[in-house]
C-alpha positions in Angstrom: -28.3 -51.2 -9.5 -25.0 -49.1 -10.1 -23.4 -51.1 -7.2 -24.1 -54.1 -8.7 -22.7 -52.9 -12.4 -19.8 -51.7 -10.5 -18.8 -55.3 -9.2 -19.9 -57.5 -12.2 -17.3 -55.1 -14.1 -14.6 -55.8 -11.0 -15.5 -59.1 -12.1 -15.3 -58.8 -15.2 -11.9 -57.0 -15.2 -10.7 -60.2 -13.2 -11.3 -62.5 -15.6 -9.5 -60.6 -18.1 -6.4 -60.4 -15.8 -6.3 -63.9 -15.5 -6.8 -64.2 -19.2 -3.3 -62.7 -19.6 -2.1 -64.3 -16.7 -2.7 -68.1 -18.6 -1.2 -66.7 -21.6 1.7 -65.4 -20.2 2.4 -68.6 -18.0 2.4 -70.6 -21.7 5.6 -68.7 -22.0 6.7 -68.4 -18.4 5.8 -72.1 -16.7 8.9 -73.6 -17.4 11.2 -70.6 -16.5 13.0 -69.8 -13.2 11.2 -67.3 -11.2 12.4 -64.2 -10.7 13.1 -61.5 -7.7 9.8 -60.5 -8.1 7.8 -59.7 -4.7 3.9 -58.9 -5.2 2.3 -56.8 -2.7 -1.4 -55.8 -1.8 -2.8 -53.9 1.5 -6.1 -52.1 2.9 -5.6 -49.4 1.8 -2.6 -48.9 -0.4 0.9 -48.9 1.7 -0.6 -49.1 5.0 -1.2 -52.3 7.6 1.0 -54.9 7.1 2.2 -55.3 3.6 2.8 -51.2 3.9 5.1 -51.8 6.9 6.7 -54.5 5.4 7.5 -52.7 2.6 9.3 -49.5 4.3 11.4 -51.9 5.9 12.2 -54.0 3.0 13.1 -50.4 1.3 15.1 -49.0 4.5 17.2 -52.3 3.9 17.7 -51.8 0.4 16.3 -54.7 -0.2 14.8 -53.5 -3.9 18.0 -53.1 -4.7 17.8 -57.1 -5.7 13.8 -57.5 -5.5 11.5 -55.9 -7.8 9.2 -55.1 -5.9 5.1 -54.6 -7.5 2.4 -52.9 -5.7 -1.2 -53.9 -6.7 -3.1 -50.8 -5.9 -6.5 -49.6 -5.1 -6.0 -45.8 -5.2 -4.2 -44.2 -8.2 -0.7 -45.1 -8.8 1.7 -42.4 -6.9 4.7 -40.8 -8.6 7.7 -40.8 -7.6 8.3 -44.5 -6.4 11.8 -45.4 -5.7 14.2 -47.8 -7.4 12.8 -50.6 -8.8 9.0 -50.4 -7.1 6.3 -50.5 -9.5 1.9 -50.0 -9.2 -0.7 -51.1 -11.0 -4.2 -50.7 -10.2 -5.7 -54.0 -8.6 -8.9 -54.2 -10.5 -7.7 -52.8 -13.9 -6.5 -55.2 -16.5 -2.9 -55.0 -17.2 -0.9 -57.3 -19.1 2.5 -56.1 -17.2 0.5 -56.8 -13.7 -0.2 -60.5 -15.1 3.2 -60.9 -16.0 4.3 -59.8 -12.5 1.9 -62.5 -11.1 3.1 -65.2 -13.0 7.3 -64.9 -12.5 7.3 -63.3 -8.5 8.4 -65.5 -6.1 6.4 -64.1 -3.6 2.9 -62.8 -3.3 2.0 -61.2 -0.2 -1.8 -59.5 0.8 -3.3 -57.7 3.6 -7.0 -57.8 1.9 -7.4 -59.3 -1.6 -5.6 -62.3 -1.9 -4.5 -62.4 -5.3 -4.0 -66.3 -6.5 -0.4 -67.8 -7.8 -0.3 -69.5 -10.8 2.6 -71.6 -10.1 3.4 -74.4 -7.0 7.2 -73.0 -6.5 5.5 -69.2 -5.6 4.6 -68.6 -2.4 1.5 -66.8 -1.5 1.3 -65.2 2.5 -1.9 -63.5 4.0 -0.6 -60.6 6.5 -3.8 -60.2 7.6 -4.7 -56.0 7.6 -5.6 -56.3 10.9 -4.0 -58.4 13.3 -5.8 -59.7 16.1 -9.2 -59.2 15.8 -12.4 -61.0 16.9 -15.3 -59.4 15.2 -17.4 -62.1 13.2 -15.8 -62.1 9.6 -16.2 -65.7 9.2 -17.6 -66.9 5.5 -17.2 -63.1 4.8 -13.3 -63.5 4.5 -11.9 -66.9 3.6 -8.4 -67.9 3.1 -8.1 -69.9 0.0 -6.2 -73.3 -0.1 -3.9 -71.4 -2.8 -2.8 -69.5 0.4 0.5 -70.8 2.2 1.2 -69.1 5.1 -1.2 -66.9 7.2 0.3 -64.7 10.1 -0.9 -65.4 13.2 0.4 -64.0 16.7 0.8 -67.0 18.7 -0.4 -70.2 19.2 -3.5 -69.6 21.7 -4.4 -67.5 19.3 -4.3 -69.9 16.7 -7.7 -71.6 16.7 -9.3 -68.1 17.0 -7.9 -67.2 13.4 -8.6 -70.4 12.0 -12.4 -70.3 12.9 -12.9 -66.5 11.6 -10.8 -67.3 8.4 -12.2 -70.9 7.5 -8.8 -72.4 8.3 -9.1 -76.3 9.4 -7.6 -76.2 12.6 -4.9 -77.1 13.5 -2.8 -75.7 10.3 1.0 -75.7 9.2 -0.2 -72.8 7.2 0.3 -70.8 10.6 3.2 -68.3 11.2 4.0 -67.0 14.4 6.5 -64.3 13.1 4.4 -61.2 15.0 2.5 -58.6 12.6 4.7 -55.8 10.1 2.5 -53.3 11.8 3.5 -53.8 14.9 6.6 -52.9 15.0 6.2 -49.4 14.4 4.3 -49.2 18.4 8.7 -50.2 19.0 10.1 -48.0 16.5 11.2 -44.3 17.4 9.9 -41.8 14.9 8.6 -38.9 14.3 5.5 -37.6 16.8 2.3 -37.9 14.3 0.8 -35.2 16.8 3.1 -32.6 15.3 1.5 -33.1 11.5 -2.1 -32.3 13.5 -1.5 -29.8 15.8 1.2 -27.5 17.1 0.3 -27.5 20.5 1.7 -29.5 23.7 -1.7 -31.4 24.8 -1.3 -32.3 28.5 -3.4 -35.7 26.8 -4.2 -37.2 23.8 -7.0 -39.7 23.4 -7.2 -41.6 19.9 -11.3 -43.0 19.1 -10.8 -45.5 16.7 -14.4 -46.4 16.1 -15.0 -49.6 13.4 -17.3 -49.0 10.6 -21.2 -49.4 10.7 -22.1 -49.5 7.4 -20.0 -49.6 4.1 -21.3 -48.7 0.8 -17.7 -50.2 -0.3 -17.9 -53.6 1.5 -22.2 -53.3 0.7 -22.3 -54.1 4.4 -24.4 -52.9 8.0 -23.0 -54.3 10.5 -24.8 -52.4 13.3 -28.7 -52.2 12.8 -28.7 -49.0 15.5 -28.9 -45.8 13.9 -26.0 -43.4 14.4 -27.1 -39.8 13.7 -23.5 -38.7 13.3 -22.2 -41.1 11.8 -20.3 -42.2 15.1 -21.4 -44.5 18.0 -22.3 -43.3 21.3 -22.6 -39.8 20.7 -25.7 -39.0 18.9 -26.3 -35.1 18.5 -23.7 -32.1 18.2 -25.0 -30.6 21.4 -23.3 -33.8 23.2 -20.6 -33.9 20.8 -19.6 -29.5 22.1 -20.2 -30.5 25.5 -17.5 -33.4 24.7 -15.0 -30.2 23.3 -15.9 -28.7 26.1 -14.5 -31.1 28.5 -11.7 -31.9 26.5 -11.2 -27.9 26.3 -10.7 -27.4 30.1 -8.4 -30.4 31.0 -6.2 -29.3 27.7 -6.7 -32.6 26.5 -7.2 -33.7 22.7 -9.3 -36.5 20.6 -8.1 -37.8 17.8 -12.0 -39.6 15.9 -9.7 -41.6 13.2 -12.7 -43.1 10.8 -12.8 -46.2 9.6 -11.0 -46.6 6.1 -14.4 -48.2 4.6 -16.8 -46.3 6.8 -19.6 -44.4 4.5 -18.3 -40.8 5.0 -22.0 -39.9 3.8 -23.1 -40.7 7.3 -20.4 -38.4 9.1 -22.0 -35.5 10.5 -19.1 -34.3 12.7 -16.5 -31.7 11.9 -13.1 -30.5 13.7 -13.4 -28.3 16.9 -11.1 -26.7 19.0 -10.4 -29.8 20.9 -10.9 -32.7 18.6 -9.7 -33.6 15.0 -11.7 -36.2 12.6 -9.3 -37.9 10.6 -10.6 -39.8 7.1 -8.2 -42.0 5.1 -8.2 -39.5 2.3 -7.3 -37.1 5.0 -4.7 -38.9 6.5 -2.8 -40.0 3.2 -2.6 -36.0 2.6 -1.7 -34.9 6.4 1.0 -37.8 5.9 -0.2 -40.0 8.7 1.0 -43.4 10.0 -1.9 -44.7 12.2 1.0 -46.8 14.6 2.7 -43.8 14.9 -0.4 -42.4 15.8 -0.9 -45.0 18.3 2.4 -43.8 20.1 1.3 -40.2 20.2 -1.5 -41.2 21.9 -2.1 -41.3 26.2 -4.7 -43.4 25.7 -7.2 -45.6 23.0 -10.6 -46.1 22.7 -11.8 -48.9 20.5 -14.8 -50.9 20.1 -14.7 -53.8 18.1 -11.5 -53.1 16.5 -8.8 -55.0 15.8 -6.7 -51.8 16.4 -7.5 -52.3 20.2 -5.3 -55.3 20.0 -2.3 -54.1 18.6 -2.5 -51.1 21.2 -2.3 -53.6 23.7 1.5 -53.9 23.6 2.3 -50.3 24.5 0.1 -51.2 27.5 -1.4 -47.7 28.0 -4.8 -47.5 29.2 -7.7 -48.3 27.0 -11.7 -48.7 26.7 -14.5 -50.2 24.5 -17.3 -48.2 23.3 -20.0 -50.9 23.7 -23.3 -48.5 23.1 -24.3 -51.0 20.2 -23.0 -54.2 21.4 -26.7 -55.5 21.6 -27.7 -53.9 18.2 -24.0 -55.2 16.3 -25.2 -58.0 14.1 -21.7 -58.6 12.8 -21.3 -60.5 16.1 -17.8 -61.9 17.6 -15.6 -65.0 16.7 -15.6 -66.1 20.3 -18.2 -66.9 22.6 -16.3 -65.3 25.8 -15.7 -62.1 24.1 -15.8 -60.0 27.4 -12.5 -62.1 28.1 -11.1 -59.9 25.2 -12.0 -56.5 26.4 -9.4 -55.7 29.1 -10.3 -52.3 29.7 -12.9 -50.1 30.5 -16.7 -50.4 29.0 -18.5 -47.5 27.5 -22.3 -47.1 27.1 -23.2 -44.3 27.8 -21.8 -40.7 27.0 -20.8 -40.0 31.0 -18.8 -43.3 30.5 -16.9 -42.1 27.8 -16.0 -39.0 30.2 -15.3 -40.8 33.0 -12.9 -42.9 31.2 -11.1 -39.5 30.1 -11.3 -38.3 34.0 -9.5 -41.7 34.9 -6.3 -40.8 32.4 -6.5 -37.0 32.9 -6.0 -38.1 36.9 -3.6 -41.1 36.0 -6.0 -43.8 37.4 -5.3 -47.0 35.2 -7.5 -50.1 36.9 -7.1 -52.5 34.2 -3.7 -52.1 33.7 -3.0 -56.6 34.8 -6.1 -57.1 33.1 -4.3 -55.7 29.8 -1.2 -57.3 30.6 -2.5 -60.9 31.1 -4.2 -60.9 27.7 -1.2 -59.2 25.6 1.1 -61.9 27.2 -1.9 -65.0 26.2 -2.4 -63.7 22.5 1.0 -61.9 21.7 4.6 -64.8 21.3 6.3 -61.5 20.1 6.5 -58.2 21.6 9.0 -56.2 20.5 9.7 -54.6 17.2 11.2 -57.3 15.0 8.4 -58.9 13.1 9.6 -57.4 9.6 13.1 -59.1 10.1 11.5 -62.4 11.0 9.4 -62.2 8.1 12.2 -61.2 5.5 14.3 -64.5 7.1 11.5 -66.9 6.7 10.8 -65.7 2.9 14.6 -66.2 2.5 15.1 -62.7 1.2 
């Protein structure tokens, strides 16, 4: 019942928002619009829209733009010159105003509508390439003008999981913001966890189960830990253990939406759970992450995907794939797993016994699908962006 107060009154707040927003476009219709650029992300200044914001300030580029954040989290002090925040599902008459003059309104997650023709409105996507089942769950609204995609065999994909008629003009092959932090040298994200020189690092990006947030399950198999594959602590020591005597390192980031009520599993001497909250205080960037990383494990992440280009050796934890009712936008979806398949705990170690010993068998596999989905792969997807926009 409180769920279901909690989104009538998102609702509700909505309509309020675009209350102002009508009124204000009375006054504002006729009027030029103005350097204004509206942005929205997954979790407030991450994926795509976060990326393409740090470049847009490393060019100074809110030196001309205004540039608006709608946010989910509360707004941060300190922004710099001419960056603003207002909360996403708060009324706000300055937020309304914002909506109605930018020229350009650009979302990872909740596509917020124009209310004028002459804006332009562009879906990042907050993932990428991804091929779990969202279709009917996440549609991109006609009001939408441009949706990134990476390339054109990837094209149809993207259309069927976002309700797109294919084929679409609304299609940019421009390469993901994101991305181009796996190109960009920066500071080693290890370093913010741990002081120590791991001979590896392995980095378990698991996908969420079930979301109180998103009020979904998308796995009907119980996870005692709140993790799939490893279901009691006894298995989850003996995986420190292991990690222990090769001097190796697991990094379990969770799932932004996952229901942290269901995590049952803790730090040890050898492995470090990471929650958003967690990360937004250590200061973590999870493509930065990526480079610090020997190796991924994924399941049905999109994450798996954009760890592709830094073609380093990676593996699926399928342990649920027969119990995952969320399901896959592509019938051949074993096509799309270029690496090794995990279903069992001695899998997962005998994945970690192939990097610790440098033994990569899927290494053309990996290449043959980055080089079908991926037109870009380098680091200059920001820049591409910025030049279509016109900035």
């Amino acid at each position: 019942m409180g769920k279901l107060r909690e989104r009538i009154d998102v609702i509700y707040r909505r309509k309020i928002d675009n209350f102002f927003a009508k009124i204000i476009c009375l006054f504002t219709g006729r009027r030029p619009l103005k350097n204004v650029i509206l942005l929205e992300s997954h979790n407030d200044f991450d994926c795509n829209g976060g990326a393409f914001y740090s470049y847009l300030i490393s060019h100074q580029y809110n030196e001309k733009y205004k540039i608006v954040w709608l946010l989910k989290n509360p707004v941060p002090r300190g922004l710099p010159k001419n960056v603003k925040g207002y909360p996403l599902n708060r009324p706000s008459f300055m937020k309304s105003y914002y909506r109605c003059v930018a020229k350009i309104i650009a979302a990872d997650d909740y596509m917020t509508q124009k209310k004028r023709k002459d804006q332009k409105e562009y879906y990042l996507t907050h993932g990428g390439i991804t091929f779990k089942n969202v279709k009917g769950v996440l549609v991109v609204q006609d009001h939408v003008d441009y949706v990134l995609s990476s390339s054109s065999n990837y094209d149809p994909y993207i259309c069927e999981n976002y309700s797109i008629p294919y084929p679409s003009d609304k299609l940019l092959h421009l390469g993901f913001p994101s991305n181009d932090l796996l190109f960009q040298e920066g500071p080693d994200e290890m370093k913010k966890i741990s002081s120590h020189n791991f001979s590896k690092v392995f980095l378990w990006l698991p996908t969420f189960r079930e979301s109180g947030k998103l009020k979904r399950r998308d796995s009907s198999k119980e996870q005692p830990l709140g993790i799939p594959l490893i279901e009691d602590l006894k298995k989850y020591q003996e995986l420190n253990d292991y990690l222990k005597e090769k001097d190796a390192f697991l990094i379990i980031k969770i799932h932004p939406v996952q229901d942290l009520t269901l995590l049952r599993i803790s730090d040890m001497s050898n492995i470090k759970v990471i929650t958003a909250d967690q990360a937004r205080a250590l200061g973590l960037d999870l493509y930065r992450l990526m480079r610090s990383a020997d190796a991924c494990i994924s399941d049905y992440s999109s994450a798996a995907y954009q760890y592709l280009l830094l073609d380093r050796p990676l593996a699926f934890v399928l342990s649920d794939l027969a119990d995952y009712t969320r399901g896959f936008s592509v019938e051949n979806y074993e096509d799309f797993l270029p690496g090794e398949h995990i279903c069992t705990f001695d899998d997962m170690i005998a994945f970690m016994e192939h990097v610790v010993a440098g033994k990569d068998n899927w290494r053309e596999k990996r290449r043959e699908l980055r080089d079908f989905l991926y037109e870009y792969q380098d680091g200059n997807a920001c820049r591409r962006l910025a030049e279509f926009m016109g900035l």
